[in-house]
N, C-alpha and C positions, 0 to 999 in steps of 0.2 A: 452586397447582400447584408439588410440590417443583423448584428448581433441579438441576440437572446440571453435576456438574465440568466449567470451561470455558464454564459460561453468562456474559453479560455479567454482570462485576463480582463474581463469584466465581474464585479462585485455586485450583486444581488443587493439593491437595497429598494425596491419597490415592492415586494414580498418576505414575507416569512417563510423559509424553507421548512419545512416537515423530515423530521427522520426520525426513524422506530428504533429504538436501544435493543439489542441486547447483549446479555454477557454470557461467554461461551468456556467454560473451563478445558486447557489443555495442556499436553505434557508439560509445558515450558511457561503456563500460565494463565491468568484470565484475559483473553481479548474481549473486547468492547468492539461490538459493530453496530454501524449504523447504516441503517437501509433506506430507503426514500419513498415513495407513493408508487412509483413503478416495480419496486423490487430492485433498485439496484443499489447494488455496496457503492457507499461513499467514505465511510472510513472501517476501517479493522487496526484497532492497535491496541496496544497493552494498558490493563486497567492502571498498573503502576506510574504508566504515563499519559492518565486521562485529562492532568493540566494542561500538559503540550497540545492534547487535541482540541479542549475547549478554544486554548486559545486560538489556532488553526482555522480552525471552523470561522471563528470570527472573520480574523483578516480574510479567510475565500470568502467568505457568506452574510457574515454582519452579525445580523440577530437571527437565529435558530430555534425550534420548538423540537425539543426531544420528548418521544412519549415512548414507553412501553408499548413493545411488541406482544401483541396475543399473535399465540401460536409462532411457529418456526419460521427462518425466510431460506430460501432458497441457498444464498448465501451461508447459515447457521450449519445448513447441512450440508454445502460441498465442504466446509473448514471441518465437520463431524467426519465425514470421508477421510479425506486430506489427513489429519492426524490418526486415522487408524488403517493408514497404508496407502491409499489411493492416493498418491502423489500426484496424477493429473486432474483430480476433481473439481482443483480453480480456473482450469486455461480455461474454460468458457463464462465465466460467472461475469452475468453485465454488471458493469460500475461506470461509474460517473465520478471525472475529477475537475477540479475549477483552480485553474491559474493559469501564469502568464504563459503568453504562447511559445517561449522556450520549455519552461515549467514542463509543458503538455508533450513538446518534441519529446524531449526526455522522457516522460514515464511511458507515450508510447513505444519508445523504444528497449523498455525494460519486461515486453514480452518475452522474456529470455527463455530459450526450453528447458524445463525440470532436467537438473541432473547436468547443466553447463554453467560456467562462470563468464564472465568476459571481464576487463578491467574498466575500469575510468576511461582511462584511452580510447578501451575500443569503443566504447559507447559515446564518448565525443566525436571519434572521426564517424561513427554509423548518424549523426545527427548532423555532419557536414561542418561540424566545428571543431577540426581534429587541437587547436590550443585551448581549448574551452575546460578542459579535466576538472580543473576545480570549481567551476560555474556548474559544470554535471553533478558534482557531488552535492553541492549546493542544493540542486536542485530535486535532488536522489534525495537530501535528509529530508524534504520537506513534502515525501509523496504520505499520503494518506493513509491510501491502503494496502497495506503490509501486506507479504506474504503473497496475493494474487496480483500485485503489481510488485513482482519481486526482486525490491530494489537490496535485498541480501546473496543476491547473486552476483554482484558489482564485488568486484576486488581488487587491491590495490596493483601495482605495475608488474610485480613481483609474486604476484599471485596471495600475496597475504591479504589474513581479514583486516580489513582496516573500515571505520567509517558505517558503523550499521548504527542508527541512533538509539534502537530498543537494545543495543547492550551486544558484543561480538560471543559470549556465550551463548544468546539463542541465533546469531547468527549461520555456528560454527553447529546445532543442533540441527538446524532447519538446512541446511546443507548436507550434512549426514544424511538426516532424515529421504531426502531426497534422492540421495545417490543411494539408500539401501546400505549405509555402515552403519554396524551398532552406533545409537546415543548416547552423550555423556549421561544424561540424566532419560526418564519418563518410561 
């Protein structure tokens, strides 16, 4: 079966991708999401790390057109849910990720249930590479979209935070938040 521009591990360079900005204020910060022509999340990360994403973008995608979003997307408002308690208002929110087909094993296997952890480990051997742990991480720092591909639910062998790239204090919130324990901050 031929590939499609955007399938995992192929690079888009016969179009320009379209995605809609915008910026979402929440306890732990400003996220940056971007949506696409269908409505689906392609990335959600911290505006403090909107360098990392530019560059991102590139390496999956090449050249990008970002424009302002009129009105709210779908997305905007399950993360408005999400931070005012509804903890499961992302398991269903469609997104779209672009990279290698390890890349893709991994972040689908970080449908993790709100409110559990699993380590490195487990999430290598559930991907059928149980020596792979640090090609998983790897792979974990360089998922997209935060938070609904919840690669802050990954913890080290020992159960410590280890390894969240937007920073192990909103890790260590966004876990709380989750499990219903007061937060440090919000």
């Amino acid at each position: 079966m031929p590939k499609l521009p955007g399938d995992a591990g192929e690079q888009n360079t016969t179009m320009v991708e379209t995605f809609f900005l915008e910026r979402q204020r929440t306890p732990i910060g400003q996220l940056v999401l971007l949506t696409d022509v269908d409505d689906r999340l392609r990335v959600a990360d911290w505006v403090d790390y909107e360098v990392r994403m530019h560059r991102r973008l590139f390496l999956q995608y090449g050249s990008v057109a970002i424009i302002a979003r009129a009105g709210r997307s779908a997305a905007y408002c399950a993360f408005e849910a999400y931070f005012a308690g509804e903890v499961g208002a992302l398991s269903s929110l469609p997104v779209r990720m672009n990279g290698t087909p390890f890349q893709c094993s991994v972040w689908n296997e970080l449908r993790i249930p709100v409110g559990t952890t699993i380590t490195y480990g487990e999430l290598a051997r559930r991907i059928g590479r149980p020596t792979a742990f640090r090609a998983v991480g790897s792979a974990n720092g360089l998922n997209t979209i935060n938070i609904v591909v919840p690669c802050h639910r990954v913890v080290g062998a020992n159960a410590s935070l280890t390894g969240y790239g937007s920073g192990l204090s909103r890790k260590q919130w966004l876990l709380d938040h989750e499990s219903g324990r007061p937060t440090l901050f919000g």
